[in-house]
C-alpha positions as CSV (number, residue, x, y, z in Angstrom):
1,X,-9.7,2.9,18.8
2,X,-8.4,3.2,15.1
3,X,-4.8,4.4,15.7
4,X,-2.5,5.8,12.9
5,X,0.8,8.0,12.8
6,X,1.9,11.0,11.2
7,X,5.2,11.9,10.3
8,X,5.3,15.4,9.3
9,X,8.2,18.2,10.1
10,X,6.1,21.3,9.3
11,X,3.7,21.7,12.6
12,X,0.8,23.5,10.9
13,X,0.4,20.9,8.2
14,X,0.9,18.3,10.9
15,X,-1.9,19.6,13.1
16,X,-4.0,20.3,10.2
17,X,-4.0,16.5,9.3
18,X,-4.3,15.3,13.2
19,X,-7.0,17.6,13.6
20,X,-9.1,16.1,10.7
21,X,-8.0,12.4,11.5
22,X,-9.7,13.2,15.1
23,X,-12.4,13.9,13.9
24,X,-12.5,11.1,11.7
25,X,-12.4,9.2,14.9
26,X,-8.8,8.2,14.6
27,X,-6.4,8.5,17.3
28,X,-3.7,9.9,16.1
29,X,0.4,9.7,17.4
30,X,2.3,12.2,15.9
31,X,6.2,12.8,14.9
32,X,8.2,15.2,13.4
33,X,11.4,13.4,12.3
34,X,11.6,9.8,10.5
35,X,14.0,9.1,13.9
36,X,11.2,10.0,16.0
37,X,8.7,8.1,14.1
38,X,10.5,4.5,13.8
39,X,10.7,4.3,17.9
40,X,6.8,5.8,18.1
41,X,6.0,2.8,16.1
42,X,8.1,0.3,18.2
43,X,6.2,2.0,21.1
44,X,3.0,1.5,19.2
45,X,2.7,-1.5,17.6
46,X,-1.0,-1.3,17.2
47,X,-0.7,1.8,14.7
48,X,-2.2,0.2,11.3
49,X,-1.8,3.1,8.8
50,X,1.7,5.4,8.6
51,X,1.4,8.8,6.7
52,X,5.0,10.0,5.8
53,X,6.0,13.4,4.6
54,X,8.8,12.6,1.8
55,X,10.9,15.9,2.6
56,X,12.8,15.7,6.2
57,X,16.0,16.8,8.1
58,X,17.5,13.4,9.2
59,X,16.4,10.3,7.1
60,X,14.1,10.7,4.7
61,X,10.5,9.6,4.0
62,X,11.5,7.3,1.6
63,X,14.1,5.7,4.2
64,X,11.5,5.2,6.7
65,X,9.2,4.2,4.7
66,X,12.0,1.2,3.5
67,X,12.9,0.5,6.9
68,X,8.7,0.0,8.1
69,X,8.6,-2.4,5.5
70,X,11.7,-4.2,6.1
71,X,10.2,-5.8,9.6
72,X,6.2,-4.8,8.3
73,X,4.3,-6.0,5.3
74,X,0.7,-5.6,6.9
75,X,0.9,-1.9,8.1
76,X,-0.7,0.8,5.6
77,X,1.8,3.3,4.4
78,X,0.8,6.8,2.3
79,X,3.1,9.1,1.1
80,X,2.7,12.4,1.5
81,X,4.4,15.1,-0.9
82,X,4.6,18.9,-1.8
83,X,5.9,17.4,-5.2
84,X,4.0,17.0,-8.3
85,X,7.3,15.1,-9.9
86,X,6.1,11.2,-11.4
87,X,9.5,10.4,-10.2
88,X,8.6,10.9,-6.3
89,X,5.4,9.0,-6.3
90,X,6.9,6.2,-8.1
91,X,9.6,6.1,-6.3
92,X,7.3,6.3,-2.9
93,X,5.3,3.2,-4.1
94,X,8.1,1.3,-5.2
95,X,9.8,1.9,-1.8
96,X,6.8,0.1,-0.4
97,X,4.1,2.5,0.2
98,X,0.7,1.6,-0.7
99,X,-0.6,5.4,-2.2
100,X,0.4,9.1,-2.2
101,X,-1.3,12.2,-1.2
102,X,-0.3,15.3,-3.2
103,X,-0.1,18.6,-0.9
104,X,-2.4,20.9,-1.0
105,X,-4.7,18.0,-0.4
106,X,-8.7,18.0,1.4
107,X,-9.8,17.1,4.6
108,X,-12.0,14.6,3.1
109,X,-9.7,13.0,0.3
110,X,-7.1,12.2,2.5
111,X,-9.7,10.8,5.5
112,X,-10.8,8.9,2.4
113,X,-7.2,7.7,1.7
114,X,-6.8,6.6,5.6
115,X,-10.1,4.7,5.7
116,X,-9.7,2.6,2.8
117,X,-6.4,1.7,3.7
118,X,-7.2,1.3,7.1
119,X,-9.7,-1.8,6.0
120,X,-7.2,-3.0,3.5
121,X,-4.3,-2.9,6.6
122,X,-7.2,-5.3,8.6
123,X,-8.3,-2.5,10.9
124,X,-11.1,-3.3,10.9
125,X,-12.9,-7.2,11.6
126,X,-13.9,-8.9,8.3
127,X,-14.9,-11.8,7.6
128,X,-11.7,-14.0,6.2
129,X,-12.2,-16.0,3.0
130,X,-11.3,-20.0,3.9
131,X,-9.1,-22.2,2.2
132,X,-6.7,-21.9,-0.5
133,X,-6.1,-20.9,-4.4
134,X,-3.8,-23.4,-5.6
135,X,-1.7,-22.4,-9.0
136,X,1.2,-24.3,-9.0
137,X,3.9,-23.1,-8.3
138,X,2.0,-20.8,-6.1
139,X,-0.6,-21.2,-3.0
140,X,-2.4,-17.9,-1.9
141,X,-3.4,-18.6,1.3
142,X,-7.1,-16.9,1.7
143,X,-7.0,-17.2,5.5
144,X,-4.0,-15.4,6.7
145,X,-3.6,-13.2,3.2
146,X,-0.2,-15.1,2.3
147,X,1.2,-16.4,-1.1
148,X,4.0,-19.1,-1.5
149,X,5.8,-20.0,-4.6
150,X,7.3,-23.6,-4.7
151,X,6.5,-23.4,-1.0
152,X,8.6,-20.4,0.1
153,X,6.4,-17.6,1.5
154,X,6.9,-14.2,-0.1
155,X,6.1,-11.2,1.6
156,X,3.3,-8.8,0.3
157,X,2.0,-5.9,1.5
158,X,-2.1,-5.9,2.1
159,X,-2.3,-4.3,-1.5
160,X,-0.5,-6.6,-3.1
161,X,-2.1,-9.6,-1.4
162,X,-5.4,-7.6,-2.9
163,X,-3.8,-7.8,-6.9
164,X,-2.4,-11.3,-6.5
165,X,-5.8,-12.6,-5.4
166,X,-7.9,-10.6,-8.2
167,X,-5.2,-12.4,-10.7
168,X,-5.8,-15.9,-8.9
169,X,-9.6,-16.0,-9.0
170,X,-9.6,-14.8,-12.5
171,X,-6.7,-16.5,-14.3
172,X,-6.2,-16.2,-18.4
173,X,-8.6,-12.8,-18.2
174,X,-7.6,-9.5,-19.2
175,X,-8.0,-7.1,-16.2
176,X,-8.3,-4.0,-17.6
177,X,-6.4,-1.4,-15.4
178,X,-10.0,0.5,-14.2
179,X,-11.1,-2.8,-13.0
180,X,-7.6,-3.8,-11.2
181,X,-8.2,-0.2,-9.7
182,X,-11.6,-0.4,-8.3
183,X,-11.4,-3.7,-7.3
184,X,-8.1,-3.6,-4.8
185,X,-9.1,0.1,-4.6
186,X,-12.2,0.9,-4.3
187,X,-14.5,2.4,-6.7
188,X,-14.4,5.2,-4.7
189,X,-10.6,5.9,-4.9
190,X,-9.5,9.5,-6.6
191,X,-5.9,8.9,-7.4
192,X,-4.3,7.8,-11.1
193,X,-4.1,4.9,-12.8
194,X,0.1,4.6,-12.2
195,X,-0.4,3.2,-9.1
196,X,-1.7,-0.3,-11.0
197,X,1.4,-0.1,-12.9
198,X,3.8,0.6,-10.3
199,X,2.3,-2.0,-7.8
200,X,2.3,-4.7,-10.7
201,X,5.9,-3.9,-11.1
202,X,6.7,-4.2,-7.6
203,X,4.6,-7.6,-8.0
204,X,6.4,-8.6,-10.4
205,X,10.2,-8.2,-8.8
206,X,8.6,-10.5,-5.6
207,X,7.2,-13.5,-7.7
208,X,8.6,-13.6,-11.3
209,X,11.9,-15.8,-11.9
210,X,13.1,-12.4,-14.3
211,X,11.0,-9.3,-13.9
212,X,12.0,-8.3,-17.3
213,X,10.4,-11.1,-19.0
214,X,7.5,-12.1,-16.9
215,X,5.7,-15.5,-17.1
216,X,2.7,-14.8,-14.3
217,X,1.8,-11.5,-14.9
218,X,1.2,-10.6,-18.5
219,X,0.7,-6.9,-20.2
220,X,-2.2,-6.5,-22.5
221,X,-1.0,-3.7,-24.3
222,X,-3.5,-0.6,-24.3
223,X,-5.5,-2.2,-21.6
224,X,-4.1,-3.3,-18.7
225,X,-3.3,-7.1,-17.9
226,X,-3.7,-11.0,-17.7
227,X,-2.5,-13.6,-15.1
228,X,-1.0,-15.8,-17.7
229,X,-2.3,-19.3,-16.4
């Protein structure tokens, strides 16, 4: 069974999104406070996709969402927000999350959101790449989805596993952001562009000597960007 958590305060948009997940064919734990939902994940640590309301009594969204990632890099993690401020959905993403749902959102775009993430977060059996992309100073690892830099591992979230290898297998190209998107994506994704940007950022904090000045991963103005091998 395909088994994902909800952490949402407000019980009739809670059951409204368990509902929907059920039928999806989901089994679904639910929890109202970022408290309650930290020791439901200890309790279940076969849930592979987290959906997090930002606004909460207690700790926030954003905390939890800080303090998943701390001890989880392969777990999918959505944001889910009554806000249409940039700032929150940046933020969200840069806290680790690997997409946002605005509220009022469908049934079917957010079942959508779950799925795709839910094969990204290994949910489902695929068929792993063998051996190695070798780009001194890094390895990426194609068998268990890891990267190393001068042989220390660095932690990535399944997305950014996704972006790194797109950049490996096609270094000194121009990605244009559309093709970054539908690539580690899906072509069938409905969100914006800004998650490229802010997922290359986060990228770039993990595996660039200074972020502000990047060597590895290059902006093409206007377009979107190179690996710079």
């Amino acid at each position: 069974m395909k088994k994902v958590l909800v952490l949402e305060d407000e019980s009739s948009i809670r059951g409204f999104i368990v509902i929907n997940l059920r039928r999806a064919g989901y089994e679904v734990v639910e929890a109202e406070s970022g408290e309650e939902a930290l020791e439901r994940l200890r309790e279940n640590p076969d849930v592979r996709v987290v959906l997090l309301d930002i606004m909460l009594p207690g700790i926030d969204g954003f905390e939890v969402c800080r303090r998943i990632r701390a001890g989880n890099t392969k777990i999918g993690i959505i944001m889910l927000t009554a806000r249409s401020q940039e700032m929150d959905k940046v933020t969200g993403l840069m806290t680790g999350a690997d997409d946002y749902v605005t509220k009022p959102f469908s049934p079917a775009e957010l079942t959508a959101r779950v799925d795709a993430l839910f094969r990204r977060a290994g949910g489902e059996t695929e068929t792993a790449d063998a051996g190695e992309i070798s780009q001194p100073p890094f390895v990426l690892n194609l068998r268990n989805r890891s990267l190393e830099k001068d042989g220390a591992r660095i932690k990535l979230t399944q997305v950014e596993y996704s972006v790194m290898k797109l950049f490996m297998e096609n270094p000194g190209r121009a990605l244009s952001r559309e093709e970054i998107l539908d690539k580690v994506w899906g072509r069938d994704y409905i969100g914006e562009l800004k998650i490229v940007d802010v997922n290359i950022r986060r990228l770039r904090l993990k595996i660039e000597d200074n972020a502000q000045s990047p060597t590895y991963i290059n902006t093409v103005w206007g377009y979107g960007y190179k690996w710079g091998f």
